[in-house]
DRENBA-622770 format. One line per 4 residues: number of its first residue (from 1); for each residue x, y, z of N, C-alpha, C. Coordinates in nm, 2 decimals, padded with zeros to 4 digits. Layout:
DRENBA-622770
NUM) X:Y:Z:X:Y:Z:X:Y:Z ~ ...
END
This chain:
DRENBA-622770
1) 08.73:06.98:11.44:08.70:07.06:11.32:08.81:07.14:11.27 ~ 08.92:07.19:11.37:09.06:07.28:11.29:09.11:07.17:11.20 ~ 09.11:07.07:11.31:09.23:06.96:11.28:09.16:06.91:11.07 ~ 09.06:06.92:11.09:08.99:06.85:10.98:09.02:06.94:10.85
5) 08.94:07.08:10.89:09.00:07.19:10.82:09.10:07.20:10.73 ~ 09.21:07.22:10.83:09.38:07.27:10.80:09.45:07.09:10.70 ~ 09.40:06.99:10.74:09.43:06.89:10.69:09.40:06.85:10.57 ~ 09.29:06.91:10.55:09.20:06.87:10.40:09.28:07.04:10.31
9) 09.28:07.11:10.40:09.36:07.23:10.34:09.52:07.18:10.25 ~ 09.53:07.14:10.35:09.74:07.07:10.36:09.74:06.98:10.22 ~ 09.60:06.86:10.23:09.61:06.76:10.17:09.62:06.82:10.02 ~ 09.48:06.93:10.02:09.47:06.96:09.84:09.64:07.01:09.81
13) 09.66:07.09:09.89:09.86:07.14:09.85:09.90:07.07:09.77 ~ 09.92:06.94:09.88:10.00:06.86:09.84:09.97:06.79:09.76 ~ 09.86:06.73:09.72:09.80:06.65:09.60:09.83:06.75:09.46 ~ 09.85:06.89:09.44:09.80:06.94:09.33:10.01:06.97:09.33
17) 10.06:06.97:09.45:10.21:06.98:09.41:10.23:06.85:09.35 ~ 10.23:06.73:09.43:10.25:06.57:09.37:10.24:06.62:09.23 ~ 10.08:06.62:09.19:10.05:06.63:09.07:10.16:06.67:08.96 ~ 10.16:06.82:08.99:10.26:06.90:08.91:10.40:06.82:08.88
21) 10.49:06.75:09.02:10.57:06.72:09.03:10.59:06.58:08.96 ~ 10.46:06.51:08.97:10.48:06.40:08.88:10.47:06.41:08.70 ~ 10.45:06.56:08.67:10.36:06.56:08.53:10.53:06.57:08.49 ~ 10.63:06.69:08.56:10.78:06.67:08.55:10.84:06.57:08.49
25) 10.81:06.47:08.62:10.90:06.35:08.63:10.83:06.22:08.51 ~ 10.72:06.25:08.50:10.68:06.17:08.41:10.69:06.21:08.24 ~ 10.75:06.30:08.22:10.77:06.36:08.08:10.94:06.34:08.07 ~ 11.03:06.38:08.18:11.13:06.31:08.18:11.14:06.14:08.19
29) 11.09:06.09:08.22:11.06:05.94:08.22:11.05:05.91:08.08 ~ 10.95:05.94:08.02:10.95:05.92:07.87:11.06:05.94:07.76 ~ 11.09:06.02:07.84:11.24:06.09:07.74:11.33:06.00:07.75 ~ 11.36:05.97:07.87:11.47:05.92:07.93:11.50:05.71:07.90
33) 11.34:05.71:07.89:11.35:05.54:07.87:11.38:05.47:08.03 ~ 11.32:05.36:07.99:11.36:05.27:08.11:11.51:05.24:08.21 ~ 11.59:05.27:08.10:11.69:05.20:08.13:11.78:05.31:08.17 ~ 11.77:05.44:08.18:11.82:05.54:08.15:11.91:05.55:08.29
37) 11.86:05.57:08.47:11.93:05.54:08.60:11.88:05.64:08.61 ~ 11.92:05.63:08.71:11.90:05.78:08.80:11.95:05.88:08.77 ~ 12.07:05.90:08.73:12.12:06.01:08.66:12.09:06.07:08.53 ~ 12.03:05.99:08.44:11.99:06.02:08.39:11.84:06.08:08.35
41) 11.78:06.05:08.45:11.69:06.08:08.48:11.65:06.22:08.55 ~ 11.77:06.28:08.66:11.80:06.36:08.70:11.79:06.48:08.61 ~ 11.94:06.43:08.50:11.92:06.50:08.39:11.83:06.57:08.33 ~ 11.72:06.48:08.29:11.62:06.49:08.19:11.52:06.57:08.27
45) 11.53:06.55:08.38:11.40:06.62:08.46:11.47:06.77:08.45 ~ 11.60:06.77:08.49:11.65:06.93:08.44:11.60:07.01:08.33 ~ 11.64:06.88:08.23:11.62:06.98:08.08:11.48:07.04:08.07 ~ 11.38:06.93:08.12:11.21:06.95:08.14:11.19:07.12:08.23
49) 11.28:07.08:08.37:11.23:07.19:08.38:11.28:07.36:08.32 ~ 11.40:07.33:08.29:11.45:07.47:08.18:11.34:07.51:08.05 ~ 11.34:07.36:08.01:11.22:07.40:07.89:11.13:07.48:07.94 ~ 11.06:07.41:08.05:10.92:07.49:08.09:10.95:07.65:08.12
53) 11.10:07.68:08.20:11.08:07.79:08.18:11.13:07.87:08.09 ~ 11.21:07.84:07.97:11.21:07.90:07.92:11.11:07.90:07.79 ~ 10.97:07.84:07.83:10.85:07.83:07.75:10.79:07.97:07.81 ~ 10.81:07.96:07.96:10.68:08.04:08.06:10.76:08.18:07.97
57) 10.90:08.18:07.99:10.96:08.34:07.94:10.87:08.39:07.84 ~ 10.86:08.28:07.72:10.84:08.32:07.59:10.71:08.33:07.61 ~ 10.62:08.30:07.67:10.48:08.36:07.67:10.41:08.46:07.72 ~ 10.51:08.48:07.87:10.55:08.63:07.90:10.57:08.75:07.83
61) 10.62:08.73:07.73:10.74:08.84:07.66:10.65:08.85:07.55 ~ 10.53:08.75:07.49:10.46:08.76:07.39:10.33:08.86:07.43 ~ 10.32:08.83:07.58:10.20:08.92:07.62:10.27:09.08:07.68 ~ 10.36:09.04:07.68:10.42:09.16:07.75:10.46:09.26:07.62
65) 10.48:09.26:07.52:10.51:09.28:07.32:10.37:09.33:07.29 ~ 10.26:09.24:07.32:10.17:09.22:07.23:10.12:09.39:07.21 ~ 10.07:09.43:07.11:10.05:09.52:07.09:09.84:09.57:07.08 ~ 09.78:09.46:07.08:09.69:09.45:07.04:09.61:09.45:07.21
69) 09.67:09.48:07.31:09.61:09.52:07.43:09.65:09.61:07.47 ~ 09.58:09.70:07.59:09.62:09.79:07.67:09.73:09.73:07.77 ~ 09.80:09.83:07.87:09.88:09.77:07.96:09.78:09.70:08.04 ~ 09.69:09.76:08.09:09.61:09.73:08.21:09.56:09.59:08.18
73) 09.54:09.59:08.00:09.49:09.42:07.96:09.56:09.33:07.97 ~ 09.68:09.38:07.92:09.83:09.30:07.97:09.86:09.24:08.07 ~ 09.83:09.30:08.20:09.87:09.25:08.31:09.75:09.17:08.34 ~ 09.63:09.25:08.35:09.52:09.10:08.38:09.56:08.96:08.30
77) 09.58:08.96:08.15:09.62:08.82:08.12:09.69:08.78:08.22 ~ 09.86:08.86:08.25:09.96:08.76:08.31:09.88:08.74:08.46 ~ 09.80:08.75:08.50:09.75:08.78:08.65:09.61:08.63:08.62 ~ 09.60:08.63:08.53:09.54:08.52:08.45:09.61:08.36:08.41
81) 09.72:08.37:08.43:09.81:08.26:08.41:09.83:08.20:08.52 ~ 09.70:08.12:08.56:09.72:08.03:08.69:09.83:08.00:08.76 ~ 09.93:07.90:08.63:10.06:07.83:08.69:10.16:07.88:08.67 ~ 10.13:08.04:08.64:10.30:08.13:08.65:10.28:08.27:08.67
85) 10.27:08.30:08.83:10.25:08.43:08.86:10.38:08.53:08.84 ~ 10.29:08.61:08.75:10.41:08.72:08.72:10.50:08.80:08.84 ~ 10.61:08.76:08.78:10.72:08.83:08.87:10.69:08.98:08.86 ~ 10.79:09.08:08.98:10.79:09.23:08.96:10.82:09.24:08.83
89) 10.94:09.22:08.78:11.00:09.28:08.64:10.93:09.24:08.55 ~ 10.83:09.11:08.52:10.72:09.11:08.44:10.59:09.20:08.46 ~ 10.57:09.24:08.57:10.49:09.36:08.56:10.55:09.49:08.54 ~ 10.65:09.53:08.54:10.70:09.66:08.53:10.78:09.65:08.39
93) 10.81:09.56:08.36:10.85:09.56:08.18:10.74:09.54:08.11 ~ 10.58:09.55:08.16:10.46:09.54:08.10:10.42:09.67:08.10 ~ 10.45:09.73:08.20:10.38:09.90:08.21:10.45:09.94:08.32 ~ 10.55:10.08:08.31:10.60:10.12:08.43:10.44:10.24:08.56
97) 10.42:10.18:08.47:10.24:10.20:08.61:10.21:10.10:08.65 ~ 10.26:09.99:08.63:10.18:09.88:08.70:10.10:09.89:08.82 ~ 10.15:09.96:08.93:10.10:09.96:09.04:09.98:10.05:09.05 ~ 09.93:10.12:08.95:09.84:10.19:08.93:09.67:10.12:08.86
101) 09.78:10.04:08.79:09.67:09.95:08.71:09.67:09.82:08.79 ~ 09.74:09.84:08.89:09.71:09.69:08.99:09.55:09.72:09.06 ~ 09.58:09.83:09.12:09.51:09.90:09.20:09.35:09.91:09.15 ~ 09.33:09.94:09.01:09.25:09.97:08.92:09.18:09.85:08.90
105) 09.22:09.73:08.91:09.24:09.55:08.87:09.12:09.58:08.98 ~ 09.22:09.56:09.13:09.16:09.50:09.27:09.02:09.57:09.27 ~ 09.00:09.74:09.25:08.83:09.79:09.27:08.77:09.77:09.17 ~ 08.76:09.70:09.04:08.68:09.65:08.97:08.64:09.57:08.96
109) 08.49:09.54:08.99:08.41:09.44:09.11:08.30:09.41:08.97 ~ 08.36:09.43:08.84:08.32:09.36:08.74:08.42:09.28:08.72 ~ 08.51:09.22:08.75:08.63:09.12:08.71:08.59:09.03:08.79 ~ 08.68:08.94:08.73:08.65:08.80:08.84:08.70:08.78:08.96
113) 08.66:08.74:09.08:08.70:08.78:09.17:08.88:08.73:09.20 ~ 08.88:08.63:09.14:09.00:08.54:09.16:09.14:08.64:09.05 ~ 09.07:08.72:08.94:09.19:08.82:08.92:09.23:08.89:09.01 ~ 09.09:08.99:09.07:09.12:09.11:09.19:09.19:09.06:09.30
117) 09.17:08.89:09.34:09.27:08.84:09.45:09.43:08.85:09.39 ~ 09.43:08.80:09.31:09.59:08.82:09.23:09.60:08.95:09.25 ~ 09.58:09.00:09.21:09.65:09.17:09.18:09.67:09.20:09.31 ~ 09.60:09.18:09.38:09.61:09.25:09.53:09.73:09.15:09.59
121) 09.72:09.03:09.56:09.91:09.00:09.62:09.99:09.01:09.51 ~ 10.02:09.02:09.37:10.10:09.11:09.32:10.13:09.24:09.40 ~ 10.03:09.34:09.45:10.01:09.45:09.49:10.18:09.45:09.59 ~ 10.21:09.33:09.66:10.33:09.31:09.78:10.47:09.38:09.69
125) 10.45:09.35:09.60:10.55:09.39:09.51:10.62:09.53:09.53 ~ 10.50:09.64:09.55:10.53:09.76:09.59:10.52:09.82:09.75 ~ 10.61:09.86:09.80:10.62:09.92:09.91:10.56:10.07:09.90 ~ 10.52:10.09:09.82:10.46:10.25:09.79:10.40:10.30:09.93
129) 10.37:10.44:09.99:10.25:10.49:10.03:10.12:10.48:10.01 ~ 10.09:10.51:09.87:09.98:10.41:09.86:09.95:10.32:09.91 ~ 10.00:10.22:09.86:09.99:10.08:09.84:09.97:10.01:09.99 ~ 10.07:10.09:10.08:10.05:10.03:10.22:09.88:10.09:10.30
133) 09.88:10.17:10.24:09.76:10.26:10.26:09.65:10.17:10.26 ~ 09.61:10.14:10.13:09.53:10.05:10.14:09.52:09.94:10.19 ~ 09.65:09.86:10.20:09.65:09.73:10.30:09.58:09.78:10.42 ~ 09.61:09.88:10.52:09.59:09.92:10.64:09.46:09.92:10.60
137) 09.39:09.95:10.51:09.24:10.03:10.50:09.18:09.90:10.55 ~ 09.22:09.79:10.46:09.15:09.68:10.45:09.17:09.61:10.60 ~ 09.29:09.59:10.64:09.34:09.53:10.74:09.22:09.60:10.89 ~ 09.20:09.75:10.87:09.13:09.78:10.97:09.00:09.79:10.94
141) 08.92:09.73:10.88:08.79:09.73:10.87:08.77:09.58:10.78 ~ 08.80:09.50:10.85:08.80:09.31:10.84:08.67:09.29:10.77 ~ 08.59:09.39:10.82:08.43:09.32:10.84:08.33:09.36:10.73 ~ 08.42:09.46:10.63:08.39:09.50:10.52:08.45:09.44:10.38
145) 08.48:09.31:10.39:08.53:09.21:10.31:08.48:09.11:10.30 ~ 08.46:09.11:10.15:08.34:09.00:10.15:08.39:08.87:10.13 ~ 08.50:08.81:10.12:08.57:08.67:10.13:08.63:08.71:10.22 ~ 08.69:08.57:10.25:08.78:08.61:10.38:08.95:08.57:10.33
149) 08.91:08.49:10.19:09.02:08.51:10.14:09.12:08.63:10.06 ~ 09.02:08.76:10.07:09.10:08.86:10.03:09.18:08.90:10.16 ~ 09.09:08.89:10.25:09.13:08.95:10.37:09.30:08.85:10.41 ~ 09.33:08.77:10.43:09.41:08.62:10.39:09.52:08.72:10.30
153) 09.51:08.76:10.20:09.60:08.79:10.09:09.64:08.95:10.13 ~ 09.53:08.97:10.19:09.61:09.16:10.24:09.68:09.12:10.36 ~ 09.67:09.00:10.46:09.73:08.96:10.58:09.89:08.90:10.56 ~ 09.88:08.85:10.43:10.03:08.75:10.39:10.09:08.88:10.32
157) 10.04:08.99:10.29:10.08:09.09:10.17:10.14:09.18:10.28 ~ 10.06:09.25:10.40:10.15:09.33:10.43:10.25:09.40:10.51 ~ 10.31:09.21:10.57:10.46:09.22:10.63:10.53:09.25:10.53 ~ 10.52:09.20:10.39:10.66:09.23:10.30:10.61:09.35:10.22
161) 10.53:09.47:10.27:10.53:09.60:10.28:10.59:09.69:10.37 ~ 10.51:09.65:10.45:10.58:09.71:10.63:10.59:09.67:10.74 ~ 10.68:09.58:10.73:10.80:09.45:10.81:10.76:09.53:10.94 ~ 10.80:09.64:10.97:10.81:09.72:11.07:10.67:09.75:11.16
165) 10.57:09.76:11.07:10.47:09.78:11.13:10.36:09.67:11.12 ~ 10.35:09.58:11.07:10.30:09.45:11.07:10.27:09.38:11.22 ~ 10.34:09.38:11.32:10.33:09.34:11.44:10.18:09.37:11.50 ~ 10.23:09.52:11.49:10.04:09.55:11.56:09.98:09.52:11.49
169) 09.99:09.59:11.36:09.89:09.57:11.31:09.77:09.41:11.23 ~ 09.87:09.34:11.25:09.81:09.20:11.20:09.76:09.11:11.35 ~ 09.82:09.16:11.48:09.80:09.12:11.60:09.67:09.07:11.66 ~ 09.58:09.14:11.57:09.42:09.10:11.64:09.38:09.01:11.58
173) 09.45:08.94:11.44:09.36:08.84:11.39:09.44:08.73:11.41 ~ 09.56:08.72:11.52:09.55:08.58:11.57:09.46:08.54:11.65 ~ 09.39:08.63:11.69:09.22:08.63:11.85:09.12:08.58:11.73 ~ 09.10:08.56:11.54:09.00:08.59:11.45:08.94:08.43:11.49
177) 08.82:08.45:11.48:08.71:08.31:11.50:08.73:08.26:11.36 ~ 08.80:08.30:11.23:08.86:08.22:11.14:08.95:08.12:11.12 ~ 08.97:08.02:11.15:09.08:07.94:11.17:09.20:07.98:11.08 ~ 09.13:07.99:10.96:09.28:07.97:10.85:09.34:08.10:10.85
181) 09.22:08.19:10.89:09.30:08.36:10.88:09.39:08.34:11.03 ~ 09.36:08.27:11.11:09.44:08.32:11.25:09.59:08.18:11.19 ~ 09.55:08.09:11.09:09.66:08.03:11.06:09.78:08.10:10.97 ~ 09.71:08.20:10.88:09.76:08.25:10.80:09.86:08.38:10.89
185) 09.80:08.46:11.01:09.87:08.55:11.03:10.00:08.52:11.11 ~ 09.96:08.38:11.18:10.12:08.31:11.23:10.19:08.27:11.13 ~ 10.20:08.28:11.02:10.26:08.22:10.92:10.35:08.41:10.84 ~ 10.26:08.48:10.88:10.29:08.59:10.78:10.39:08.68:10.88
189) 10.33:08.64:11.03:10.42:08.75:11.15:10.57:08.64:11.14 ~ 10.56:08.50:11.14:10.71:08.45:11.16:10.81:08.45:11.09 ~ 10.77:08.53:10.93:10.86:08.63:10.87:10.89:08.73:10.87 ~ 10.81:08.84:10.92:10.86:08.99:10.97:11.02:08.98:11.08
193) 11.09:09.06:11.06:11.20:09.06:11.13:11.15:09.11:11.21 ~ 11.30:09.10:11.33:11.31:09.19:11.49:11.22:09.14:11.59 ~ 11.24:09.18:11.68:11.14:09.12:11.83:11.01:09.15:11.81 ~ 10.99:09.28:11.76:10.87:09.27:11.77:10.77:09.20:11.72
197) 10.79:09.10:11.63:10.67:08.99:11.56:10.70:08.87:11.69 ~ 10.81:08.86:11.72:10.83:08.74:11.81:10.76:08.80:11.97 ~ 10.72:08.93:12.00:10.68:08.95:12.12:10.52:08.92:12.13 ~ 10.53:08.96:12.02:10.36:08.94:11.97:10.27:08.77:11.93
201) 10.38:08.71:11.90:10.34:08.54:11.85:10.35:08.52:12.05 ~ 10.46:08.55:12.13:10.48:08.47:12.21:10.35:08.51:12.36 ~ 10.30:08.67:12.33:10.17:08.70:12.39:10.07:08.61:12.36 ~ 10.07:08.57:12.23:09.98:08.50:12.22:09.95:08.37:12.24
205) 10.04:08.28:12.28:10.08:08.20:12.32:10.09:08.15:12.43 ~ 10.08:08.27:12.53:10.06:08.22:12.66:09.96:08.25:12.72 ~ 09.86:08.30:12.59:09.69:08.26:12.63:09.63:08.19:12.55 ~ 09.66:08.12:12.46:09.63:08.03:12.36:09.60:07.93:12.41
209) 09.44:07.85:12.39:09.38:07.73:12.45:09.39:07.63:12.34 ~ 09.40:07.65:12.23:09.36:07.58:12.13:09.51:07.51:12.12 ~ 09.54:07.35:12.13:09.66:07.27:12.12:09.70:07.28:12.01 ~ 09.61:07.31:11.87:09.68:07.32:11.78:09.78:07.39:11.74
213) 09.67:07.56:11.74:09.75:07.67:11.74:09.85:07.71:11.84 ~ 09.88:07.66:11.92:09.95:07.66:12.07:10.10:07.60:11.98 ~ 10.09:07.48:11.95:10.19:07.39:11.91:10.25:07.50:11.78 ~ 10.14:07.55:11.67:10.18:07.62:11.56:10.25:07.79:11.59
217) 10.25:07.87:11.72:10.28:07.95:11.78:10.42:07.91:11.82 ~ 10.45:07.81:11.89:10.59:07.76:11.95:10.66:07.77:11.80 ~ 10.63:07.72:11.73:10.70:07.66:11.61:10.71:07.82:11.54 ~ 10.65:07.92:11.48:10.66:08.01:11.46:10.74:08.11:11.51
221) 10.78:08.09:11.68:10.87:08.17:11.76:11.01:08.08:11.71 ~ 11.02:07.98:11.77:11.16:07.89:11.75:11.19:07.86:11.60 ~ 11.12:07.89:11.48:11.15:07.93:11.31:11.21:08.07:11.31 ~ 11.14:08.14:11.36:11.16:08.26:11.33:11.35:08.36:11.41
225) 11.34:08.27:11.52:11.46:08.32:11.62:11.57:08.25:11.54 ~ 11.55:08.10:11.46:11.63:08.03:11.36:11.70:08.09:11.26 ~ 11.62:08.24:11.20:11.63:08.32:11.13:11.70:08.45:11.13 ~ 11.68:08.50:11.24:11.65:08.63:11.30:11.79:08.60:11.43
229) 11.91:08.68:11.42:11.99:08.66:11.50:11.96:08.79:11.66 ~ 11.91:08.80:11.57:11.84:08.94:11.70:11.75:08.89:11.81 ~ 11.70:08.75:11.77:11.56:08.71:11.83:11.59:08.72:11.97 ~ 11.50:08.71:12.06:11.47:08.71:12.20:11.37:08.54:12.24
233) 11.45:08.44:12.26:11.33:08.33:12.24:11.28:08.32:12.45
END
């Protein structure tokens, strides 16, 4: 059942990257003609992808201008733009509160849920007091979250808040009877620096029954020490 899971998980990725990656190469193809080679081709797929972004800029910079919304509406648009999540500097050249009206986004439980998810990993953006505040809130009361994919987004969100303290705190939901949450927190501790995320993947590892997550724990320690010249493997 993991194995089924995580695979049909993996597969949509990858089908919806292909996707994307063929719409690229297939708009450079047209450009390019048959006969064009591979270099040229190369080419063209460059210029494709510059165009796109310097399309995504310009539609950024029109919502980010626009005058006919509030900040707070501003960012929900860009938070709204499925295939181009706003960078920090596009939220902060939208409103230097951003983080205030992020905040404002996530407890309005009249919006759609799939905004409130966005804003809340936008939210990573800031290392505030706040901001780690609430990760913790969420982080320690799991059972008060009604997807489990918010819970998922405050777990990937708050090593690159508090690198430092992410160890313990993300520690209990590698034990979570969620598969993808206990996937997701091996994925989020094997980027926190220092021993401490590696002391904590390798505890769990040497009670770990499950062959999958066993295999995905090894791999997490030996990535991470790859990284981390400090590691202890």
């Amino acid at each position: 059942m993991v194995w089924y899971q995580l695979n049909k998980c993996l597969f949509i990725v990858a089908v919806s990257a292909c996707v994307w990656g063929m719409c690229g190469i297939g708009l450079a193809q047209d450009a390019s003609g048959s006969a064009g080679g591979t270099d040229a081709l190369g080419a063209q797929t460059a210029g494709v992808s510059q165009a796109q972004g310097a399309s995504r800029r310009s539609r950024v910079r029109r919502t980010i201008v626009n005058r006919e919304f509030s900040d707070r509406d501003k960012i929900m648009l860009l938070l709204n733009a499925h295939c181009d999540f706003p960078s920090r500097e596009d939220l902060l050249l939208t409103s230097p509160e951003a983080e205030v009206h992020l905040h404002s986004i996530l407890n309005d439980e009249t919006l759609m849920y799939s905004v409130r998810q966005r804003a809340l990993e936008a939210l990573a953006y800031f290392d505030t007091p706040q901001n780690i505040q609430m990760l913790e809130q969420i982080l320690a009361h799991p059972e008060q979250i009604e997807r489990p994919m918010m819970l998922m987004q405050a777990i990937m969100a708050y090593p690159k808040v508090a690198p430092e303290s992410a160890p313990d705190i993300l520690k209990p939901f590698l034990a979570s009877d969620n598969d993808m949450i206990r996937f997701v927190t091996i994925s989020s501790l094997k980027n926190c620096p220092g021993n401490a995320a590696v002391d904590v993947l390798r505890a769990r590892y040497e009670v770990e029954e499950n062959r999958f997550f066993k295999m995905r724990l090894k791999s997490a320690i030996e990535d991470h020490c790859k990284k981390d010249k400090a590691c202890r493997l």
